[in-house]
C-alpha positions in Angstrom: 109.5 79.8 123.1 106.1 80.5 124.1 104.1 78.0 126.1 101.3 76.3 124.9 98.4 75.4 127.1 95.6 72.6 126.3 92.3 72.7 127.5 88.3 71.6 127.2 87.0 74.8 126.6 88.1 78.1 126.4 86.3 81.9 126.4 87.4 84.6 124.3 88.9 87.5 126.3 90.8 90.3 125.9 94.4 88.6 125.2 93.0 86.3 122.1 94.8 87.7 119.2 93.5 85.0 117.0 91.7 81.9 116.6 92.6 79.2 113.7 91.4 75.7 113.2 93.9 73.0 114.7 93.4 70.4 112.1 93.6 68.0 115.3 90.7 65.2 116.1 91.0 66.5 119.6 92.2 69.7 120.1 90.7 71.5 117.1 91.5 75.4 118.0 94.6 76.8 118.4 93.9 80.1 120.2 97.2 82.7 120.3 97.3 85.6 122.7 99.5 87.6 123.9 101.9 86.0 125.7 100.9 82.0 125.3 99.1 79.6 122.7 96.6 77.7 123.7 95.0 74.2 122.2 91.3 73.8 122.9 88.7 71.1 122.3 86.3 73.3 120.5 85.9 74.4 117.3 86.7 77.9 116.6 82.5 78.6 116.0 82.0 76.6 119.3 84.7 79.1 121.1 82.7 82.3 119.5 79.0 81.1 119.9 80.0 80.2 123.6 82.0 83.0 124.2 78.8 85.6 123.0 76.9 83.7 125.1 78.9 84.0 128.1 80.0 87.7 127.9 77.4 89.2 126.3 74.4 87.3 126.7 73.4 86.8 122.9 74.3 84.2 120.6 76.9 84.4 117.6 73.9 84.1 115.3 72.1 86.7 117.3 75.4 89.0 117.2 75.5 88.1 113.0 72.2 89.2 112.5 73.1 92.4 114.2 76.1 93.1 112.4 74.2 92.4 109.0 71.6 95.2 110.0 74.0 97.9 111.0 76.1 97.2 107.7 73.9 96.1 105.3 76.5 92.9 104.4 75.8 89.0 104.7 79.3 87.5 104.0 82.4 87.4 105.9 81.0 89.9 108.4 83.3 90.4 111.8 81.6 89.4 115.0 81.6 91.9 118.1 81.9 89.1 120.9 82.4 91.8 123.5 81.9 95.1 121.7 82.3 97.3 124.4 85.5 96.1 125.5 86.8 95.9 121.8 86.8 92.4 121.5 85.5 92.3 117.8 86.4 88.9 115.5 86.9 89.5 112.0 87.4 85.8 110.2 89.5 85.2 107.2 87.0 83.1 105.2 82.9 82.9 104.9 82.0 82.0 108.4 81.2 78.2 107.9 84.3 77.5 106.0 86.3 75.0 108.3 89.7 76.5 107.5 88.2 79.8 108.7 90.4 82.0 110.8 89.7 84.5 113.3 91.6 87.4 114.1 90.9 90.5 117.0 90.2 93.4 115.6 91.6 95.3 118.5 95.2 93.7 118.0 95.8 94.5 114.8 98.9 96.9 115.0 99.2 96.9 110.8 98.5 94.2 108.0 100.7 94.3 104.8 100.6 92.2 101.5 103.0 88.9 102.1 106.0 89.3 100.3 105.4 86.9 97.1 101.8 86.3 97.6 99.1 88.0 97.1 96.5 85.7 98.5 98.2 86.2 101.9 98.5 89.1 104.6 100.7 89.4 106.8 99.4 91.0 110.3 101.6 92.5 113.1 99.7 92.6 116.0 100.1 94.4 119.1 102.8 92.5 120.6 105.1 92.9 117.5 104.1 88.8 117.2 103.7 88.6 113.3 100.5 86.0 111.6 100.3 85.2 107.9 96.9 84.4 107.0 95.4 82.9 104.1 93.2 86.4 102.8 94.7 89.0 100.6 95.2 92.5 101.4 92.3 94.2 99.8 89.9 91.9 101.6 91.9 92.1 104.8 91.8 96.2 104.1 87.8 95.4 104.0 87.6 93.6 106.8 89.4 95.9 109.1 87.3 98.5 108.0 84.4 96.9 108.8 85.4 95.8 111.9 86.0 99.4 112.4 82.9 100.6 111.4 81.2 98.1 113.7 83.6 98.9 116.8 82.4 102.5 116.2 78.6 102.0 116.2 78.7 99.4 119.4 80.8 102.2 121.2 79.7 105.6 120.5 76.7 105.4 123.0 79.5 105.7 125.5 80.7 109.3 124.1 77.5 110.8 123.0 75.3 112.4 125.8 
């Protein structure tokens, strides 16, 4: 069984696989990675604005706006909280929905249709751990590729002389 953890506050680093609403009048995040799950205080927009602010020194809606310019999209966009250590966001819903969910780009081994549903996907991450969440494949297909295409434009400085 894997331990869960409770805590005020908590930053996004590189072993969040995903961040879902907790449905909890206290703890109101449920943060999985890697190896533990962890029940924090904040919502899952406090955890990201915080955790842009902290790591990367620009705010959620800062890294938004960004995002929004380099793709050209408004809606559902994936937030690079740490772009140059791959730690990109890409949420399930529009991003002020409350049942929004939040998973790591980076962590995403492969993502599959669920078996009977088609609103769902079914993501495997890295650690063979398996997530249903509430998005169907094609817009799970779009938001990885997004993501992707993000990743890619934060990055590339650091291969192009």
């Amino acid at each position: 069984m894997v331990p869960v953890e409770k805590t005020d506050k908590y930053c996004i680093k590189n072993q969040t696989m995903l961040i879902s609403p907790n449905y909890d009048p206290i703890y109101q995040s449920k943060i999985y990675e890697k190896d533990r799950i962890i029940l924090a205080k904040q919502t899952p927009i406090n955890i990201i604005d915080s955790s842009c602010i902290q790591l990367g020194g620009a705010t959620m809606d800062g890294r938004k706006r960004a995002v929004e310019y380099v793709t050209k999209k408004k809606v559902m966009i994936p937030i690079p909280v740490e772009p140059s250590k791959g730690i990109i966001l890409m949420p399930t819903r529009k991003i002020k929905d409350p049942g929004c969910e939040w998973i790591a780009y980076c962590h995403v081994k492969e993502y599959e249709a669920a078996y009977g549903n088609k609103k769902e996907t079914k993501i495997t991450f890295y650690n063979e751990d398996t997530y249903q969440v509430d998005i169907p494949y094609n817009k799970m297909r779009n938001q990885i590729l997004i993501a992707s295409h993000v990743f890619g434009y934060f990055i590339k400085d650091q291969y192009i002389s």
